[in-house]
Each structure stands twice: as C-alpha cells, then as structure tokens.
PDB file as gemmi writes it, atoms N, CA and C in Angstrom:
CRYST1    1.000    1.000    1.000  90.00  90.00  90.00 P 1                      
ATOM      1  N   UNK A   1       2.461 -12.933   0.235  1.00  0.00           N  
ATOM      2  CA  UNK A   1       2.978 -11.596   0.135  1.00  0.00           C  
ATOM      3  C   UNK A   1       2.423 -10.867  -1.075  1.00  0.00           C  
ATOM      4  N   UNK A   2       2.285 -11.562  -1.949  1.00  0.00           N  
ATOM      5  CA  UNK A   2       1.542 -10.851  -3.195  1.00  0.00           C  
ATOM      6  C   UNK A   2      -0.038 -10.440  -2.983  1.00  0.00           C  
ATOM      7  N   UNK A   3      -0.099  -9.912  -1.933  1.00  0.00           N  
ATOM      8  CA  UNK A   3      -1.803  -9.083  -2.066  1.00  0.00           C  
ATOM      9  C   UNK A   3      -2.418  -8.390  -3.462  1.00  0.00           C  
ATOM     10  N   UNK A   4      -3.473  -8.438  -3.347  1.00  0.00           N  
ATOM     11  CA  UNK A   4      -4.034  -7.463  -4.244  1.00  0.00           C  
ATOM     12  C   UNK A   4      -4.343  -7.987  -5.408  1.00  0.00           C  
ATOM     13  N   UNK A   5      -3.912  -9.386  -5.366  1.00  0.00           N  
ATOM     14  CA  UNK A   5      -4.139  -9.721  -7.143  1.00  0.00           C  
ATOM     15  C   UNK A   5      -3.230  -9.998  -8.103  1.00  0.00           C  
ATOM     16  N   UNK A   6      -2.224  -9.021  -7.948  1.00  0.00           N  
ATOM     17  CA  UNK A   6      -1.039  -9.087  -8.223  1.00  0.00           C  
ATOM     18  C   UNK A   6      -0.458 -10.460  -8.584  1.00  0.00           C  
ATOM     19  N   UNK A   7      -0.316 -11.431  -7.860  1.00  0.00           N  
ATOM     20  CA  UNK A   7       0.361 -12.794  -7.859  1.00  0.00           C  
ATOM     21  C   UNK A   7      -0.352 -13.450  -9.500  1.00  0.00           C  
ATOM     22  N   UNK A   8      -1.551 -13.106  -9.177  1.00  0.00           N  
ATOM     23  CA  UNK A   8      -2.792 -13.907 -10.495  1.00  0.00           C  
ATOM     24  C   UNK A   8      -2.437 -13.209 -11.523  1.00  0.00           C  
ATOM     25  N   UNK A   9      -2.551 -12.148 -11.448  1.00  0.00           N  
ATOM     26  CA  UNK A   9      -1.630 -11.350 -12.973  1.00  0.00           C  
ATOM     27  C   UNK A   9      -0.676 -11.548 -13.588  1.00  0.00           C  
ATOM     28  N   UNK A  10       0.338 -11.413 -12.801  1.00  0.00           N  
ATOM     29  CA  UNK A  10       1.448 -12.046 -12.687  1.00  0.00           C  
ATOM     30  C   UNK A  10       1.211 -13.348 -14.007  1.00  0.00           C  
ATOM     31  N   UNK A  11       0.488 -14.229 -13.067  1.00  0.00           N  
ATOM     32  CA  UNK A  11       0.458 -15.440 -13.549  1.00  0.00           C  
ATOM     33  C   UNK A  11      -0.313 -15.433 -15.180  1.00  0.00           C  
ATOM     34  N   UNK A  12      -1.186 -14.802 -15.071  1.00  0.00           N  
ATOM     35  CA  UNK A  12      -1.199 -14.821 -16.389  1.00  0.00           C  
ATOM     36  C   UNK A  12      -1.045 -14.252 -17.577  1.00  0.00           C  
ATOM     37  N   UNK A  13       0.106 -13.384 -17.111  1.00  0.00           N  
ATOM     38  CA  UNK A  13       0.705 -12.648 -17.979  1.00  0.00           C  
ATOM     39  C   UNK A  13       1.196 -13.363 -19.598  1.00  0.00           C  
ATOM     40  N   UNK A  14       1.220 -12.915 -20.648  1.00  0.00           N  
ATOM     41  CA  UNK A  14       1.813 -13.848 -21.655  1.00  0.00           C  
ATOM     42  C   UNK A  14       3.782 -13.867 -21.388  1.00  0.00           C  
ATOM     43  N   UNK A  15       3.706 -14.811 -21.540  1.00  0.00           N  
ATOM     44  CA  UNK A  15       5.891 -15.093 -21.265  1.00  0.00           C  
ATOM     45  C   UNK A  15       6.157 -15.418 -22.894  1.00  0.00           C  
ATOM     46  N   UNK A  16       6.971 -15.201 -22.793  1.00  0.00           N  
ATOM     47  CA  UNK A  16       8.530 -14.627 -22.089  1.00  0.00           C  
ATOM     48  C   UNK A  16       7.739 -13.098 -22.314  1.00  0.00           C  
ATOM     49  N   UNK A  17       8.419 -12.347 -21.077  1.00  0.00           N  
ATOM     50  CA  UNK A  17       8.113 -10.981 -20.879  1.00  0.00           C  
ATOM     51  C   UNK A  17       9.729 -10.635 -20.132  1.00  0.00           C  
ATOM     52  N   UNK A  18       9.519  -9.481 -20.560  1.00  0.00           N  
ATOM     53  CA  UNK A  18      10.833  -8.867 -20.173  1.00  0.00           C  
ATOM     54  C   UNK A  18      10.276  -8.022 -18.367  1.00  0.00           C  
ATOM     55  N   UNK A  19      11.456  -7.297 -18.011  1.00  0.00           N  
ATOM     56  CA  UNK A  19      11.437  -6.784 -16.952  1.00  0.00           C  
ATOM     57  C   UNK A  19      10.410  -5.388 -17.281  1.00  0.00           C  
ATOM     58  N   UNK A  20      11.032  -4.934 -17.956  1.00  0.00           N  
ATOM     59  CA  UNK A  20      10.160  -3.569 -18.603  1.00  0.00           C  
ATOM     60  C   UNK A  20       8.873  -3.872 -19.163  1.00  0.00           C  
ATOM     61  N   UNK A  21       8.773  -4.791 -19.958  1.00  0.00           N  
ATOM     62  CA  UNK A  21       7.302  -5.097 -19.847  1.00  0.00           C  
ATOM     63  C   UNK A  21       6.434  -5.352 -18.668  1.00  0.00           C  
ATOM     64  N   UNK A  22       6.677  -6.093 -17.742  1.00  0.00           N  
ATOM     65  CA  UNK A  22       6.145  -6.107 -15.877  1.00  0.00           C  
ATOM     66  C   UNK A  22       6.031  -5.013 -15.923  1.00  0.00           C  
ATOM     67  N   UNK A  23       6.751  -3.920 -15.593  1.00  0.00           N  
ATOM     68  CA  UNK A  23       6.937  -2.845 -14.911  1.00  0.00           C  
ATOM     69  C   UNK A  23       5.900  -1.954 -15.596  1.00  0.00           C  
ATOM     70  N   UNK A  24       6.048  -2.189 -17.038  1.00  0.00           N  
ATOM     71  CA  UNK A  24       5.083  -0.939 -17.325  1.00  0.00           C  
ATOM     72  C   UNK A  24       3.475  -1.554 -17.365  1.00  0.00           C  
ATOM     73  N   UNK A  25       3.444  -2.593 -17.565  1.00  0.00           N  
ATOM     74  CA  UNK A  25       2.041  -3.478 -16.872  1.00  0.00           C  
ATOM     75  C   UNK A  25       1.615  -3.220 -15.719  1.00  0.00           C  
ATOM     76  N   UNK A  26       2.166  -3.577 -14.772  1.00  0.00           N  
ATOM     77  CA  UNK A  26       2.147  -3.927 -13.296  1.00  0.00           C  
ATOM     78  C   UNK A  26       2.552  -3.145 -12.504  1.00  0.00           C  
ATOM     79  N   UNK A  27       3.420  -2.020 -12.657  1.00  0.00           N  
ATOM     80  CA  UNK A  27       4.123  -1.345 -11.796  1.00  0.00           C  
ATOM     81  C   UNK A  27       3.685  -0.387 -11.193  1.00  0.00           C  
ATOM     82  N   UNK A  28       2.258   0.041 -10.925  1.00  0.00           N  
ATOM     83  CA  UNK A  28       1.709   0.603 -10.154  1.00  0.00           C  
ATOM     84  C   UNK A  28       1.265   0.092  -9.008  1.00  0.00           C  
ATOM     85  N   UNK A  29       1.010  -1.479  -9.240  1.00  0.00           N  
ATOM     86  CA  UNK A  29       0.345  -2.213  -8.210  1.00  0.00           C  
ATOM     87  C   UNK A  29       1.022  -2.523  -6.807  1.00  0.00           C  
ATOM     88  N   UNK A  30       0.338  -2.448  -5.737  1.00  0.00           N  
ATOM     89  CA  UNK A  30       0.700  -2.045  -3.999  1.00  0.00           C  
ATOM     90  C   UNK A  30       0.729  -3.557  -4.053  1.00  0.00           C  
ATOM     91  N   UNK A  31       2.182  -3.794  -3.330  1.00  0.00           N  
ATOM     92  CA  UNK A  31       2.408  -5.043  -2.718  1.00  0.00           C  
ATOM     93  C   UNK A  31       1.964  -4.870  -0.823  1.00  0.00           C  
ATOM     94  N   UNK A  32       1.765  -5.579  -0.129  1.00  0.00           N  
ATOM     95  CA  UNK A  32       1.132  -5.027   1.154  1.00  0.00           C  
ATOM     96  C   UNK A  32       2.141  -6.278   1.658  1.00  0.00           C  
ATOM     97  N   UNK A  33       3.048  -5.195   2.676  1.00  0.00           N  
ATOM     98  CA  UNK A  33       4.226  -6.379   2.999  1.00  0.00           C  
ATOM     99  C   UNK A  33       4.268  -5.750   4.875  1.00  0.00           C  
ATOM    100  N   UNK A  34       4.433  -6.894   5.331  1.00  0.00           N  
ATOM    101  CA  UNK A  34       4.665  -6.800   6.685  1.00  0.00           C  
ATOM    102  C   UNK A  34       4.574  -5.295   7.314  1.00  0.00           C  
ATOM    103  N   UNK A  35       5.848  -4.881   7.209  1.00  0.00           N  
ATOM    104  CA  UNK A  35       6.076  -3.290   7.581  1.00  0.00           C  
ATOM    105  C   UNK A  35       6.071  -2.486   6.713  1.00  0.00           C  
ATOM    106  N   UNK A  36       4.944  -2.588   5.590  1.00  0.00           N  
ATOM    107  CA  UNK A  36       4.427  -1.266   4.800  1.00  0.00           C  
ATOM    108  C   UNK A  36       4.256  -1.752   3.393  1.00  0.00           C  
ATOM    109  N   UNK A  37       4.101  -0.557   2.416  1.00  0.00           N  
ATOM    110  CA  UNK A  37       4.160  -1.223   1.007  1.00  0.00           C  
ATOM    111  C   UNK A  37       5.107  -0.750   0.192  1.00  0.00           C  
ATOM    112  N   UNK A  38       5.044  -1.516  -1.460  1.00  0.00           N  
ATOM    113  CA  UNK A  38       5.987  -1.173  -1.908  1.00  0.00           C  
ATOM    114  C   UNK A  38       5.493  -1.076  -3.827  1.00  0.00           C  
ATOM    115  N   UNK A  39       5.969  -1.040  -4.348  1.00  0.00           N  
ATOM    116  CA  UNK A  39       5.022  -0.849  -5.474  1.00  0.00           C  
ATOM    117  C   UNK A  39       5.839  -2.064  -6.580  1.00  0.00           C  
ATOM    118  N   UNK A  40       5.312  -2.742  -7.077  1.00  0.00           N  
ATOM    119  CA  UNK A  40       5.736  -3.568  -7.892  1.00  0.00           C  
ATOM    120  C   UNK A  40       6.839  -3.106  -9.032  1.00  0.00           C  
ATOM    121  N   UNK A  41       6.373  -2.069  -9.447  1.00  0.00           N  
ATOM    122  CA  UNK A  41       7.592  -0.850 -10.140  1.00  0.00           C  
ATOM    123  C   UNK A  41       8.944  -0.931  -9.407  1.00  0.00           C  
ATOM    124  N   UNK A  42       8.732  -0.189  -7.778  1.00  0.00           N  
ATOM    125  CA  UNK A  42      10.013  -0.204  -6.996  1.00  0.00           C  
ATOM    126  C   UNK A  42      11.132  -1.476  -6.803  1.00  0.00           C  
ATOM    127  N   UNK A  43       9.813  -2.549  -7.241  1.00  0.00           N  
ATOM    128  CA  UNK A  43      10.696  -4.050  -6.757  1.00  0.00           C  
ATOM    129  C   UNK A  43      11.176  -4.500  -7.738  1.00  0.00           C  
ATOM    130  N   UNK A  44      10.670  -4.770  -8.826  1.00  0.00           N  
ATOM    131  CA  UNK A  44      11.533  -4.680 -10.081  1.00  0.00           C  
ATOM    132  C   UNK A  44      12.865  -3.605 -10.848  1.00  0.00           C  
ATOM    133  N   UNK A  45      12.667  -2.592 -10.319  1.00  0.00           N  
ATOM    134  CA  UNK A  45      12.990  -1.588 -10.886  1.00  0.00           C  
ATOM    135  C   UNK A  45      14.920  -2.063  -9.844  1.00  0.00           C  
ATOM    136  N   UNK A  46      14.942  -2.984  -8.828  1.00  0.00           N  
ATOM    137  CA  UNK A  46      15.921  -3.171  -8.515  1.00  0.00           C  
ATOM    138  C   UNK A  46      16.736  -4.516  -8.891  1.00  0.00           C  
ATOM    139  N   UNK A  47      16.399  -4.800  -9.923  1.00  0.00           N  
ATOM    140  CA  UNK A  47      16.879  -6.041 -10.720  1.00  0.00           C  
ATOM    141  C   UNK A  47      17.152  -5.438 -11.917  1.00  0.00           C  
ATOM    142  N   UNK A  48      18.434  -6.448 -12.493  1.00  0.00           N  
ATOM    143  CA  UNK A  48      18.878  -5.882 -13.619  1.00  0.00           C  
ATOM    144  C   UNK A  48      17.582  -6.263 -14.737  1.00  0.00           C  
ATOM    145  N   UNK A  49      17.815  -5.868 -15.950  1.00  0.00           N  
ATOM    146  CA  UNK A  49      16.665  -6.042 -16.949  1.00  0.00           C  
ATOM    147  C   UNK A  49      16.639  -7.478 -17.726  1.00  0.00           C  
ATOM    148  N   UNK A  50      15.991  -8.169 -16.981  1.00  0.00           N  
ATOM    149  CA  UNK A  50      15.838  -9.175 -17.460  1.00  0.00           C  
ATOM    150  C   UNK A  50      14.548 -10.022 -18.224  1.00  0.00           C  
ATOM    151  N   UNK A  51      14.583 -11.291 -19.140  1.00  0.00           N  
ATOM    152  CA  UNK A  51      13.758 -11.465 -19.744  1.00  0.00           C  
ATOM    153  C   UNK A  51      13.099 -13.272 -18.974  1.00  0.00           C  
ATOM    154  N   UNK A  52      11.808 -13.149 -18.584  1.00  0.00           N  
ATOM    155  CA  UNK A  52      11.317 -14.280 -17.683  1.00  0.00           C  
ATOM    156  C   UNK A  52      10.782 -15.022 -18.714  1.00  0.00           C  
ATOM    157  N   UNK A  53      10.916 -16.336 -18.550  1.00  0.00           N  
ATOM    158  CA  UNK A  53      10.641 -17.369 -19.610  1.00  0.00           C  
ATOM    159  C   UNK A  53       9.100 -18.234 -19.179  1.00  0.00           C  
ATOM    160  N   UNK A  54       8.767 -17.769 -17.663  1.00  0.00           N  
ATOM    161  CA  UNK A  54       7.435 -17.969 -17.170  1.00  0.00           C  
ATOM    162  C   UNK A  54       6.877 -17.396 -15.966  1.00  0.00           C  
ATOM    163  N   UNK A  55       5.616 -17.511 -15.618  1.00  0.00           N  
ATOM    164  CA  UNK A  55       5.500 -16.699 -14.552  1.00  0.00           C  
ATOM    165  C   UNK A  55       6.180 -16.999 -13.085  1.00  0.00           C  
ATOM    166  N   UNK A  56       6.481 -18.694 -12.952  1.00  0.00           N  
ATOM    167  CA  UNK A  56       7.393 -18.953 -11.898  1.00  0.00           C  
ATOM    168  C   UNK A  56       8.031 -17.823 -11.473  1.00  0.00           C  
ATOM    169  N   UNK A  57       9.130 -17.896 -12.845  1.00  0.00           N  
ATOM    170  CA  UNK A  57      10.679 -16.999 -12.930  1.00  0.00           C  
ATOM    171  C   UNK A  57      10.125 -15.179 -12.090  1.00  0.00           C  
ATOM    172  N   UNK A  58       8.737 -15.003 -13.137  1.00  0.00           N  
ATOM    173  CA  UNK A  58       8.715 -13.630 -12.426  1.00  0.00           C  
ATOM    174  C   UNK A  58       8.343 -13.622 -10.823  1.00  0.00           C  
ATOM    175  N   UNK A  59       7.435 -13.953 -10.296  1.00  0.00           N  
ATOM    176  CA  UNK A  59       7.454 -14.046  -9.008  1.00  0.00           C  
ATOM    177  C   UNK A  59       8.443 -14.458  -8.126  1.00  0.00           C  
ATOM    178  N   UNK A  60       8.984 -15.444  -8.278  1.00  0.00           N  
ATOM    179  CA  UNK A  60      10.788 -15.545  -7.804  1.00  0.00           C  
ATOM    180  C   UNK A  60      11.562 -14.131  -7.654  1.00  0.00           C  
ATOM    181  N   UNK A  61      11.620 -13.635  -8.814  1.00  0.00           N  
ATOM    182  CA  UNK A  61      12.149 -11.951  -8.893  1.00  0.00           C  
ATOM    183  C   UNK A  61      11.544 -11.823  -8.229  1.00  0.00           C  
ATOM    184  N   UNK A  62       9.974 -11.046  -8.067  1.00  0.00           N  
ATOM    185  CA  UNK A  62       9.497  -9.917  -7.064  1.00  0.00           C  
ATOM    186  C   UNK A  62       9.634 -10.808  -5.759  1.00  0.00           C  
ATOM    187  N   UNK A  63       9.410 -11.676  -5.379  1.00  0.00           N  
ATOM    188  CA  UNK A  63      10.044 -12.290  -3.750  1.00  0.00           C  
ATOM    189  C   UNK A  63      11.471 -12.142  -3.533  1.00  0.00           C  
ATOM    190  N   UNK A  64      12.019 -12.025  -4.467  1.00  0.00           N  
ATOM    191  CA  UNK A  64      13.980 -12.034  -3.954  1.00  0.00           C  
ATOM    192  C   UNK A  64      14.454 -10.287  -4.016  1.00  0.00           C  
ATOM    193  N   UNK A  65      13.583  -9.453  -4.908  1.00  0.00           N  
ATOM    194  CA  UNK A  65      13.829  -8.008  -4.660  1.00  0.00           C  
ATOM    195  C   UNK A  65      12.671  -7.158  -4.115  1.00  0.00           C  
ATOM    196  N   UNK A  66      11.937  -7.382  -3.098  1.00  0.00           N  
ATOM    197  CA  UNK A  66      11.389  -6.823  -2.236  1.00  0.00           C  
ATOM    198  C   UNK A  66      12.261  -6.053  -1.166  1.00  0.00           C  
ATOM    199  N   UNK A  67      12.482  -5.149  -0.191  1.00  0.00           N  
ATOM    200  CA  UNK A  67      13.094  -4.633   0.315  1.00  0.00           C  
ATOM    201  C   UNK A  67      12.972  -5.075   1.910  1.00  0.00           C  
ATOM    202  N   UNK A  68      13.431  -4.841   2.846  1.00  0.00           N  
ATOM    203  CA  UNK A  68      13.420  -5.488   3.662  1.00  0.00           C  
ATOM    204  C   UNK A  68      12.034  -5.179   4.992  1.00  0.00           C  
ATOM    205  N   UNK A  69      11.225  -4.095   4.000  1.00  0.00           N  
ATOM    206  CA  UNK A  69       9.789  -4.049   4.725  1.00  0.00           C  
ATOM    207  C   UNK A  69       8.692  -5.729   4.463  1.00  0.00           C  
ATOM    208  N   UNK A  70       9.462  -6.509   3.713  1.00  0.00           N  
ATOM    209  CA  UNK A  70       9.025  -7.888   4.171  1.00  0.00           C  
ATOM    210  C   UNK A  70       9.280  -8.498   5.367  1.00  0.00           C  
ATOM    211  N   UNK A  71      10.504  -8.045   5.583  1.00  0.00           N  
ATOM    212  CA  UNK A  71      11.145  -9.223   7.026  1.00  0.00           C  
ATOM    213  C   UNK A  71      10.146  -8.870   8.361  1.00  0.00           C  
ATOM    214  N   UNK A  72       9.841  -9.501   9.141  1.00  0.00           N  
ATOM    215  CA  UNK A  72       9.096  -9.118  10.154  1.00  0.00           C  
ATOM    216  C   UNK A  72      10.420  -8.319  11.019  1.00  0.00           C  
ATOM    217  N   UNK A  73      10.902  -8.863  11.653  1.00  0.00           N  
ATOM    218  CA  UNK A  73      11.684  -8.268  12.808  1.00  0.00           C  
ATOM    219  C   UNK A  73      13.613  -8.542  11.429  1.00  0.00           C  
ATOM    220  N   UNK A  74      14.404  -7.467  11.157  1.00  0.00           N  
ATOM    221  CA  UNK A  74      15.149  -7.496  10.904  1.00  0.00           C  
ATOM    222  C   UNK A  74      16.404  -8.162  11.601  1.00  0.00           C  
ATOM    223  N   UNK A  75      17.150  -8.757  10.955  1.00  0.00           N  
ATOM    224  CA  UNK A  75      18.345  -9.313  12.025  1.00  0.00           C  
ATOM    225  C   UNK A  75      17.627 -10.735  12.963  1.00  0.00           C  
ATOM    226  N   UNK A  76      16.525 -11.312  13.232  1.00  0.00           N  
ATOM    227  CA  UNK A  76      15.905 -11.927  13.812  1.00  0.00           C  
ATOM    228  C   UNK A  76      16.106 -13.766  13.337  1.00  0.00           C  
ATOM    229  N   UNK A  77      16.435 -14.255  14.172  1.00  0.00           N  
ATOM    230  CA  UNK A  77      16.587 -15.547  14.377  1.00  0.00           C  
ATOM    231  C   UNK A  77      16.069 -16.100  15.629  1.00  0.00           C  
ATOM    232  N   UNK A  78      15.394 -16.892  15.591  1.00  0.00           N  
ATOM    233  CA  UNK A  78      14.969 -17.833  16.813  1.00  0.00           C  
ATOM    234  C   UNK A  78      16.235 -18.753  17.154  1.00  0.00           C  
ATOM    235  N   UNK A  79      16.768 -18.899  16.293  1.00  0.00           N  
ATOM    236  CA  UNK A  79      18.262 -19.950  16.488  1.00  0.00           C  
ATOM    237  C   UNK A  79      19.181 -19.093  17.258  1.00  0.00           C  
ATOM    238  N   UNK A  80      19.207 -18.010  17.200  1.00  0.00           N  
ATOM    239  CA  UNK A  80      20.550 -17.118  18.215  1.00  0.00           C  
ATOM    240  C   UNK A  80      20.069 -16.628  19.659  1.00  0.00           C  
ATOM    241  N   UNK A  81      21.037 -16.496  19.943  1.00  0.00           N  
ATOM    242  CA  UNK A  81      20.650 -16.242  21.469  1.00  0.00           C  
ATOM    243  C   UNK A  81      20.390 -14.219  21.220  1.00  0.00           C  
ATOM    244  N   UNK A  82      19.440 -13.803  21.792  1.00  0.00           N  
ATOM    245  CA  UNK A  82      19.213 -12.210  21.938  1.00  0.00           C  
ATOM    246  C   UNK A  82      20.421 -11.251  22.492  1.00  0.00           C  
ATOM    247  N   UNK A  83      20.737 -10.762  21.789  1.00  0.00           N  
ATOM    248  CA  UNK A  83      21.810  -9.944  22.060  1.00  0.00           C  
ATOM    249  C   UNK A  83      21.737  -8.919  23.423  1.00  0.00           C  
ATOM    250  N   UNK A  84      22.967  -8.776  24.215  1.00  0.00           N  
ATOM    251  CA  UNK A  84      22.566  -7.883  25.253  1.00  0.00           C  
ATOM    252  C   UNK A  84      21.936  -6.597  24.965  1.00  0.00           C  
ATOM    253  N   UNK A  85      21.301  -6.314  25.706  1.00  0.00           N  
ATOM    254  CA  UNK A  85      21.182  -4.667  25.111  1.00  0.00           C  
ATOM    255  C   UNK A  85      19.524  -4.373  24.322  1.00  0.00           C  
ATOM    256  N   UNK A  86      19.423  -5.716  23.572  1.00  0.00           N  
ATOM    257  CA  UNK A  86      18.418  -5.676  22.671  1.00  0.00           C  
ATOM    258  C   UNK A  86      16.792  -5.110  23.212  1.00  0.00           C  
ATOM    259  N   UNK A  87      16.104  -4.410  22.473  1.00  0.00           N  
ATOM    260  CA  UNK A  87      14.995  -4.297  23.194  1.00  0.00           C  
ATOM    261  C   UNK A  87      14.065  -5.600  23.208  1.00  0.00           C  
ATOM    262  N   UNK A  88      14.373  -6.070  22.219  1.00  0.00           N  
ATOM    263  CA  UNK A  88      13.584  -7.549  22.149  1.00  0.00           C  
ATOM    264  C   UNK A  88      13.676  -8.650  22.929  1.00  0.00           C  
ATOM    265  N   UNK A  89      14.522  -8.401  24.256  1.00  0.00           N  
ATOM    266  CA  UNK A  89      15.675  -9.366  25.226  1.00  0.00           C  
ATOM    267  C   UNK A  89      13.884  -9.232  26.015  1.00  0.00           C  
ATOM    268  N   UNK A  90      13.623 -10.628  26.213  1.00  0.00           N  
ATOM    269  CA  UNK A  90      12.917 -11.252  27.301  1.00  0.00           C  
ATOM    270  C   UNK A  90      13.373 -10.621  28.671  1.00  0.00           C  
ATOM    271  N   UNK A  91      12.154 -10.341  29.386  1.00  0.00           N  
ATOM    272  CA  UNK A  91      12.707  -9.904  31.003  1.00  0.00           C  
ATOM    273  C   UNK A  91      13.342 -10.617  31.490  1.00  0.00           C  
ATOM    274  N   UNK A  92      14.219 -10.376  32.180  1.00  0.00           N  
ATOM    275  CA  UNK A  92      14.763 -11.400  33.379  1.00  0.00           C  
ATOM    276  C   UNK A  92      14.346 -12.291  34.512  1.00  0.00           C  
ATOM    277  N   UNK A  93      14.541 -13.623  34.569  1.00  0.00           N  
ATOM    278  CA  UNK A  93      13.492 -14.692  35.131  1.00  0.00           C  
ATOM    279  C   UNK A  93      14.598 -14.828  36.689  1.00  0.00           C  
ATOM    280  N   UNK A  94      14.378 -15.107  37.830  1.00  0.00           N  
ATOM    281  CA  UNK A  94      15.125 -15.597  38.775  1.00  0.00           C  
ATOM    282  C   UNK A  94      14.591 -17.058  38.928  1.00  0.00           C  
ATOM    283  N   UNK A  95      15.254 -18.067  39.808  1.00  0.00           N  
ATOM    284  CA  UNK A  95      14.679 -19.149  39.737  1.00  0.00           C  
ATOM    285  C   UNK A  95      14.580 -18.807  41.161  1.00  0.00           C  
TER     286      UNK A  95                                                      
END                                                                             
C-alpha cells in the first residue's frame, strides 16, 4: 500500500520523530490505495500527536489511519453469506 517510495522514507527517517515531524516531511506524498489516493498529511493528520520510537511504529500508524479508500469492497467478507438485495449477490443458479 505504500507506493511511491514513501514506505523507504518512512524507513529511514531518523526516530524518535513525532507526528508533526512526518507530516511536515512527508505529508505531501500520494499514497495510491485501492479506490483512490490519499496524502500522507491526510492520514496522519487523523491520529492524535504522537511520538514514534521507530519506523515500524510509524508505518503501523499510516496502515491503521488510512481511510477506507483502502478496503477493496466495503462491508465485504467471504465468510458471510451476501445479503439479499446486494448488487454483489451472484446470479441465481437452478439445479
């Protein structure tokens, strides 16, 4: 999910870095996520202000506050049965 480079930066950023430090580093940079993009600014900018002790910690953040233009299909489980109604409902099979 980290296109662009982004992830490697990330990584070698000097730590401990705060949230505001990312942001004003990095926060221009286009994340390229499933159903569109998002700007590394926007994804941070929804976490409280916190201080990362390595680059693990920061990428953890930007994967857990991405918005939900990551998810491929929203609401989507292969484990549940398709809801009536759904447009995603398989045609109907006769035997």
């Amino acid at each position: 999910m980290l296109l662009n480079g982004t992830g490697e930066v990330i990584d070698d950023h000097e730590y401990p870095a705060t949230t505001e430090e990312l942001i004003e580093e990095y926060g221009d940079r286009t994340l390229e996520l499933p159903n569109g993009t998002e700007t590394v600014s926007d994804v941070l900018a929804r976490l409280e202000p916190e201080t990362f002790e390595n680059s693990e910690d920061a990428r953890f953040a930007v994967y857990l506050a991405v918005s939900d233009k990551a998810v491929g299909r929203v609401g989507y489980s292969d484990r549940d049965p398709t809801p009536v109604g759904s447009p995603y409902s398989p045609d109907a099979v006769s035997f």
